[in-house]
C-alpha positions as CSV (number, residue, x, y, z in Angstrom):
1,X,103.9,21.0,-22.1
2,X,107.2,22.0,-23.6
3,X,110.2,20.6,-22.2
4,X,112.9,22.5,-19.9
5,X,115.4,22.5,-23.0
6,X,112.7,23.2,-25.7
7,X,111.7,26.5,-23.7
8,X,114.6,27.8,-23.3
9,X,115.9,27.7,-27.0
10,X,112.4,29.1,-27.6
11,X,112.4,31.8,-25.5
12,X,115.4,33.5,-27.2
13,X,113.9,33.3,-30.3
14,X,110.8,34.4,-28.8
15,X,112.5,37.5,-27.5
16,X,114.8,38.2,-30.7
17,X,110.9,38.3,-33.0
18,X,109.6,41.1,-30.2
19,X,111.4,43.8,-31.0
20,X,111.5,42.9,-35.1
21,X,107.3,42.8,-34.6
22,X,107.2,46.5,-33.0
23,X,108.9,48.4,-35.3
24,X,107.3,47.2,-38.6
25,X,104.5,49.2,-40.3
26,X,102.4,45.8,-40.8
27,X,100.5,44.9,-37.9
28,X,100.6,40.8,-38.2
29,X,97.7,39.1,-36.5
30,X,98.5,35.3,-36.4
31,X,94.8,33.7,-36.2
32,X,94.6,30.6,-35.3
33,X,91.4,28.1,-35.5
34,X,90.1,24.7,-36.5
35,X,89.5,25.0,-39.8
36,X,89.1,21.2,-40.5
37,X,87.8,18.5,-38.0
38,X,85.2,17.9,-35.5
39,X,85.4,21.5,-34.4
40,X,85.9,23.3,-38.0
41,X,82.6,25.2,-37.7
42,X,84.0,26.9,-34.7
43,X,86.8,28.3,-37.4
44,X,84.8,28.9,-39.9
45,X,82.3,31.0,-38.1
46,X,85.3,33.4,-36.4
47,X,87.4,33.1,-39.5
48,X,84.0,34.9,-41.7
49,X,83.5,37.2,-38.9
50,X,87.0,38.5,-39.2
51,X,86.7,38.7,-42.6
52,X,83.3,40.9,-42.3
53,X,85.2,42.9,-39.4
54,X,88.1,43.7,-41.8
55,X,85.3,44.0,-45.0
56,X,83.7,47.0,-42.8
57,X,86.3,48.3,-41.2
58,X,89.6,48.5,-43.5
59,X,92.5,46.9,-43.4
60,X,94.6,50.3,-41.9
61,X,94.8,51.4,-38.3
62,X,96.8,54.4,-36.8
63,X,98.8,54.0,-40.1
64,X,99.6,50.7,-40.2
65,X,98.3,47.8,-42.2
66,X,96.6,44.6,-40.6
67,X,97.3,41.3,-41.9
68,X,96.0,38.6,-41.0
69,X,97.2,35.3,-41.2
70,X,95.3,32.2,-40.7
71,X,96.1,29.1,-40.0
72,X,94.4,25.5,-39.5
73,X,94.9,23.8,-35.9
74,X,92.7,21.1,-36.9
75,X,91.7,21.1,-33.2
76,X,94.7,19.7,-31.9
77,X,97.0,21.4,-29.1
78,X,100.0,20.0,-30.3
79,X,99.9,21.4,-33.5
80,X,98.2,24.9,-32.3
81,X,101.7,25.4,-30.4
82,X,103.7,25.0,-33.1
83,X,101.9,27.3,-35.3
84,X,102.0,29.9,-32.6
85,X,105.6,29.4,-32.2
86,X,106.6,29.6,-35.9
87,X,103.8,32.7,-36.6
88,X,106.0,34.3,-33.4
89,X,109.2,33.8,-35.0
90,X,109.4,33.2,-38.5
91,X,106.4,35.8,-39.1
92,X,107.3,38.3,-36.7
93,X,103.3,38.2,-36.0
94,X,102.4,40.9,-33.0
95,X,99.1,39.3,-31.9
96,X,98.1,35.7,-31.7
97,X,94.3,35.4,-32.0
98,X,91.9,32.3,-32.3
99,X,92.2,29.0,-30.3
100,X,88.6,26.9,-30.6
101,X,88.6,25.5,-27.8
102,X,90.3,25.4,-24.1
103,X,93.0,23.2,-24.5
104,X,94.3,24.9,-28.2
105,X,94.8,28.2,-25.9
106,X,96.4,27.1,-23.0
107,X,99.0,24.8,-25.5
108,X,99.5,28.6,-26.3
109,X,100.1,30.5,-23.3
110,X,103.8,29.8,-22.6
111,X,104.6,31.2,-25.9
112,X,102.6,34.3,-25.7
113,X,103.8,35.1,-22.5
114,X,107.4,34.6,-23.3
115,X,107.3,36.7,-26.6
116,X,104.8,39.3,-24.3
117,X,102.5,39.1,-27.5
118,X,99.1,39.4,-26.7
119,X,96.9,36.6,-27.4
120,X,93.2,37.4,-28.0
121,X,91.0,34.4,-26.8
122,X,88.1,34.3,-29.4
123,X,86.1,31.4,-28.3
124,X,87.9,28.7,-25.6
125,X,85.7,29.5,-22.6
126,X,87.4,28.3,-19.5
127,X,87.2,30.8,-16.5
128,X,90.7,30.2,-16.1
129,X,92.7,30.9,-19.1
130,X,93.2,34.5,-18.7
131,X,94.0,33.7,-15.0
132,X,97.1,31.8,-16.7
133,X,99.2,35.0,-18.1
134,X,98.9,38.7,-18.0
135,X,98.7,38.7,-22.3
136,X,96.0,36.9,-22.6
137,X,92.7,39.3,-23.1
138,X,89.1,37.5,-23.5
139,X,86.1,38.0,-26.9
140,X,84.2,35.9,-26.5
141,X,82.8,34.5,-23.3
142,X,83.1,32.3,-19.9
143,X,80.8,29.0,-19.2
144,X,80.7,29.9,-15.4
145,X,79.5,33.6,-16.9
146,X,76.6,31.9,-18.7
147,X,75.5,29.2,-16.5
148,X,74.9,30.7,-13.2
149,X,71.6,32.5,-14.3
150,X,70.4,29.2,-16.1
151,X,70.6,27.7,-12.3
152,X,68.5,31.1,-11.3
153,X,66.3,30.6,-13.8
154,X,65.0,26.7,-13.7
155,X,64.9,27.2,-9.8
156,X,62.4,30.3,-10.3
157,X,60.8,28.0,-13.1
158,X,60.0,25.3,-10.5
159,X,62.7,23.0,-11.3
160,X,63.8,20.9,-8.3
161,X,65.9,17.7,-9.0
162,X,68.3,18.5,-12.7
163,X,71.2,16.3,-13.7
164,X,73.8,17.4,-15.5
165,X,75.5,16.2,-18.6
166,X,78.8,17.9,-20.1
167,X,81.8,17.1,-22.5
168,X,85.0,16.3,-19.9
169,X,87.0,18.8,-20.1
170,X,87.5,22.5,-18.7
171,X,84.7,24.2,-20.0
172,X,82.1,21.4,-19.1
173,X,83.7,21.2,-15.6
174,X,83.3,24.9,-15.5
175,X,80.0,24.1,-16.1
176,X,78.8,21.3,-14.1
177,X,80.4,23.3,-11.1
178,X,78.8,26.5,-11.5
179,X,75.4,24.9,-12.0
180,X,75.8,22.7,-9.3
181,X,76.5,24.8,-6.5
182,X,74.2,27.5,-7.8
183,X,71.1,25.3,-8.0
184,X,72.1,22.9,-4.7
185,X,72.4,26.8,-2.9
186,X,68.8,28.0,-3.6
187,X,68.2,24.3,-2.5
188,X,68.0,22.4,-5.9
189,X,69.1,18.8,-6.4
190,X,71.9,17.6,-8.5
191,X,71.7,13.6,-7.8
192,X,74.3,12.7,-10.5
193,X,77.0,14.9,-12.4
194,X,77.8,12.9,-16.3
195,X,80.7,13.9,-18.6
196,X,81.0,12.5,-22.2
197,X,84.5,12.4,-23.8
198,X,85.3,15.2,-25.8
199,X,86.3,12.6,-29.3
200,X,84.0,11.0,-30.7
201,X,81.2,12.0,-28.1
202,X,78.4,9.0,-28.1
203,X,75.6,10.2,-25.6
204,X,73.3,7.5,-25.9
205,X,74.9,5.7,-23.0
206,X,74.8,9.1,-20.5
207,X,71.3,10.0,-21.8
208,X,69.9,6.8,-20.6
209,X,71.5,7.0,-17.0
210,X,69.6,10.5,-17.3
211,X,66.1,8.8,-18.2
212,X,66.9,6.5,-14.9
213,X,67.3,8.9,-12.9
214,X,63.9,10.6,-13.4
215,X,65.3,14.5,-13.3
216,X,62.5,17.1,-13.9
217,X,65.6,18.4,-16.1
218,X,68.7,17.5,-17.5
219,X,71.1,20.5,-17.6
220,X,73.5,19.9,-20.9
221,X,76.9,22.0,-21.8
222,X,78.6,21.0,-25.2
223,X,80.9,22.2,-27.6
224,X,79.9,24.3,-30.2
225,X,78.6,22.3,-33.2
226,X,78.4,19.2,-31.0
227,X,74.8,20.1,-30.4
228,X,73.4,18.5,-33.4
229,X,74.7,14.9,-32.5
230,X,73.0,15.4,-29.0
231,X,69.7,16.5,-30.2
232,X,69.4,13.5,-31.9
233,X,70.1,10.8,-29.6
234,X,68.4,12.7,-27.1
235,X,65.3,12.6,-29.3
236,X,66.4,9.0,-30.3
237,X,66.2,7.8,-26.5
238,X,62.9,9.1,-26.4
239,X,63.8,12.1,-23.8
240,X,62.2,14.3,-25.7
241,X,58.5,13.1,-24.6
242,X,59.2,12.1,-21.5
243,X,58.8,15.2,-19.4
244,X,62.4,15.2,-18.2
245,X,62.9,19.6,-19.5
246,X,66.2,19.7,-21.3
247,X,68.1,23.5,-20.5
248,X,71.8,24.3,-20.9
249,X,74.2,26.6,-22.3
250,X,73.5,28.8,-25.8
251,X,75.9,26.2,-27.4
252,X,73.8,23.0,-27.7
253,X,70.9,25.0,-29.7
254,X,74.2,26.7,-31.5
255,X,72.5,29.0,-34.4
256,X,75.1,28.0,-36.7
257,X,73.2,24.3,-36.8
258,X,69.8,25.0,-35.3
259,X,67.8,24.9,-38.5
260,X,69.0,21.3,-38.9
261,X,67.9,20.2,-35.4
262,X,63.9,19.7,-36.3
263,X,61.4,20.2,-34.0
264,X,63.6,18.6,-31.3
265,X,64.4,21.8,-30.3
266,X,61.3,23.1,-30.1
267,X,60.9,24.9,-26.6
268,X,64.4,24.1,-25.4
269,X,65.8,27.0,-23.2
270,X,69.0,28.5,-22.4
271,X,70.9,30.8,-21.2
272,X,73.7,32.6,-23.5
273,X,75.7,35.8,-24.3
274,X,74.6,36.3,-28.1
275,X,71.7,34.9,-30.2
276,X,70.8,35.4,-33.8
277,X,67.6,36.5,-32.9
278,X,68.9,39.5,-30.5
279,X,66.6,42.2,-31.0
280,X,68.8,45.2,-31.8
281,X,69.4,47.4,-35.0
282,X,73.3,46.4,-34.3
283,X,72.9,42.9,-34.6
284,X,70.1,42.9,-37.5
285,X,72.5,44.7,-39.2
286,X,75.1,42.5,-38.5
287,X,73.6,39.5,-39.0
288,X,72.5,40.5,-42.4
289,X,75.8,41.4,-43.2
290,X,77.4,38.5,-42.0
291,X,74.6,36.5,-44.2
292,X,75.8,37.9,-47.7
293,X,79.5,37.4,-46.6
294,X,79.7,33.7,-45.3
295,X,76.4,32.7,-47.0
296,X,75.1,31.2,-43.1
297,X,73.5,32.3,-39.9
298,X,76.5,33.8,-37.7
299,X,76.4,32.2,-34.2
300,X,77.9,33.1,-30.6
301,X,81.8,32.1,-32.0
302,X,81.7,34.5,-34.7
303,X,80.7,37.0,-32.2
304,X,84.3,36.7,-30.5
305,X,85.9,36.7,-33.3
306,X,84.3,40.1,-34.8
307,X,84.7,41.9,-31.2
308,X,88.1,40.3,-30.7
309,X,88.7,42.4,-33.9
310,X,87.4,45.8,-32.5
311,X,89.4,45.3,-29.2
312,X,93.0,45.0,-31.1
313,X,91.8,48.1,-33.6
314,X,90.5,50.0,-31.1
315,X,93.6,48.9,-28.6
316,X,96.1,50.2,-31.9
317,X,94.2,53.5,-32.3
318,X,94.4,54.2,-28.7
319,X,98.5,53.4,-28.9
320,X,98.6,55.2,-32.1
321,X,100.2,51.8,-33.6
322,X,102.1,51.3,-30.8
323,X,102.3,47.7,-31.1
324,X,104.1,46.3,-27.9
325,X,102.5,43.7,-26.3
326,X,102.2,45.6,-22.3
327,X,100.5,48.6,-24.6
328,X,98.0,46.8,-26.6
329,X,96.9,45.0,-23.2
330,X,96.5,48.0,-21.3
331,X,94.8,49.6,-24.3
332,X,92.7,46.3,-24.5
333,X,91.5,46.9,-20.4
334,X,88.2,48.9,-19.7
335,X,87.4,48.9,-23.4
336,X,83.4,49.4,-23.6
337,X,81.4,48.7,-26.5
338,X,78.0,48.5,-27.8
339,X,78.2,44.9,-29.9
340,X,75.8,43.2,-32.2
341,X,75.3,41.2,-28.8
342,X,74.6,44.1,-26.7
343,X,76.9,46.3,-24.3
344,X,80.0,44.9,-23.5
345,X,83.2,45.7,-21.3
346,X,86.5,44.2,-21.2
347,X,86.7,43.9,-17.0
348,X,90.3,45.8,-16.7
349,X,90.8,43.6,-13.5
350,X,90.7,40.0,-15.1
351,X,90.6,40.8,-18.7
352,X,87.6,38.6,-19.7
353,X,84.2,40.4,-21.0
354,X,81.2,41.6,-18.7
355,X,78.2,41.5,-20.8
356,X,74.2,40.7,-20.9
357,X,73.4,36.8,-20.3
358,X,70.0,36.9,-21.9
359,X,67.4,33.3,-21.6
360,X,65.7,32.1,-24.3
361,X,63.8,29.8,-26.0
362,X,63.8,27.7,-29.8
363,X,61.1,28.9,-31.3
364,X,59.9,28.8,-34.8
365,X,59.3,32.1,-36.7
366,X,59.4,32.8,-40.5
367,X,59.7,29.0,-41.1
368,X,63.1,29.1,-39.2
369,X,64.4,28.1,-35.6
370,X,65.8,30.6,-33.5
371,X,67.0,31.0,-29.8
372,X,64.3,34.0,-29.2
373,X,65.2,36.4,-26.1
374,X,62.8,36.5,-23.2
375,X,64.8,37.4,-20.0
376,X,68.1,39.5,-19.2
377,X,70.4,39.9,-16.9
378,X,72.8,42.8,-17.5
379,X,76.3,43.2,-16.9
380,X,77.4,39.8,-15.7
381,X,80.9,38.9,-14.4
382,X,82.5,35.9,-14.3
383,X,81.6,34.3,-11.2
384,X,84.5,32.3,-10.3
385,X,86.9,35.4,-10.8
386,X,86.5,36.9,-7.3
């Protein structure tokens, strides 16, 4: 957190960069992500949609020019903080946009709100972030959003007695809760709750309290690109053929690693906002051109980051490049969208996206993995926002 003194000598510079950002004809977009570390395919997926975004779209909106300007977090909330800060002052930026995971936004918050810059959350997926300051407008997705029909789901499927297994901190909490007390209320049981650190995860430890415990499934929430590590001390431990069903969240089977999983992930399912596979001329489209851009599968990150675009471009046409941070937000509110990931609204009461959660199963078609569609539920909110 930044100290008494420290905020205060910021927020005067914070205030003295607003009025400098509003009145220039560049529209500065500070983007932030983890370009390098354990989380760096989390950047590099957003960073390629935003350059497909901007590839498609043009760089000019309500005559002004978008620049972007990215910079490497490496993951670490210390140094996400001070980028923010210096792209706020010394680059007069009028949007910060980015932050790979929960703990990189929320380092970013007090500066966002202080400068009133909006901040466009492309992938951290706490419930609570955009609880934390009226800038702070949500692309990508919530855990508690995704989870709650994966508990409606494996109790329909039969599923009794599930443990679950997340990385500690916000996002797995969110979660572990949300399954929890949506699978013990249709009458489920959760007989023991595991969270793995979120460095230097080892799971072979947690996955054979799991095997002990005799679960008909294991319900699993990890970071994105993290799923690869699991898969294979999961199959390792010999979980895979022991009957115990593993489900959770779209980011274990992320598409962005899939292919490399083997047939593991065969018949894995879960329950997620976007998949690869999404049967829609808008995302077979998109998907193709993301392909010949980035030269990889795009996954569920890159799908905040190329919506988080269309929300500020459509926010500056509707302010007619009015670029004060109260306008841009209220433009932001109530947008509605058809996506590459199907219909999507930005709820004008909490700020965070309703959207489909779709279920779905790895299959293997055309010689390739894929998280294949077989269930939706439309128009989901955010259960923990009330």
């Amino acid at each position: 957190m930044f100290t008494r003194t420290l905020a205060l000598c910021a927020f005067a510079a914070l205030s003295l960069a607003v009025g400098t950002a509003a009145a220039q004809d560049t529209v500065k977009v500070g983007l932030i992500l983890p370009m390098t570390g354990p989380f760096a395919s989390t950047g590099r997926q957003i960073d390629g949609a935003v350059k497909l975004w901007i590839q498609q779209n043009g760089t000019t909106v309500a005559g002004k020019k978008i620049e972007v300007i990215l910079k490497d977090d490496a993951g670490n909330a210390d140094t996400t903080r001070r980028l923010a800060q210096e792209l706020v002052v010394n680059d007069k930026v009028a949007v910060l946009a980015g932050f790979g995971l929960t703990p990189l936004a929320l380092a970013t918050v007090p500066i966002a709100t202080q400068a009133k810059v909006p901040m466009i959350v492309m992938a951290a997926a706490t419930s609570s972030i955009t609880e934390q300051s009226p800038f702070v407008v949500r692309a990508g997705f919530t855990l508690p959003q995704v989870t709650s029909p994966l508990a409606n789901w494996a109790w329909q499927a039969g599923i009794k007695k599930v443990v679950t297994l997340v990385t500690d901190f916000g996002p797995g909490i969110d979660a572990e809760t949300t399954f929890k007390n949506r699978f013990t209320a249709l009458g489920g049981q959760v007989p023991a709750e595991l969270r793995v650190p979120l460095r230097n995860p080892d799971f072979a430890p947690f996955l054979q309290r799991v095997r002990d415990a005799s679960p008909d499934a294991v319900f699993v929430f990890v970071p994105s690109g993290v799923g690869a590590i699991f898969m294979k001390q999961f199959a390792e431990r010999g979980l895979d053929k022991s009957g115990i069903k593993l489900i959770g969240t779209g980011d274990v089977t992320d598409d962005d690693i899939l292919n490399g999983m083997g047939d593991v992930a065969l018949g894995v399912i879960t329950s997620f906002h976007y998949s690869a596979a999404h049967d829609s001329p808008a995302n077979k489209a998109y998907v193709a051109a993301y392909k010949k851009l980035n030269g990889v599968r795009p996954n569920f990150m890159s799908m905040g980051g190329y919506d988080g675009m269309r929300v500020l471009y459509k926010a500056l046409e509707a302010t007619k490049g009015n670029t004060s941070g109260e306008a841009l937000v209220n433009a932001m509110k109530g947008q509605a969208f058809e996506s590459p990931r199907g219909p999507v609204t930005i709820d004008p009461a909490t700020r965070d996206p309703i959207q489909n959660v779709y279920m779905r199963k790895v299959e293997r078609v055309g010689g390739e993995l894929w998280n294949v569609e077989f269930a939706t539920q439309p128009a989901v909110k955010d259960p923990m926002h009330k």
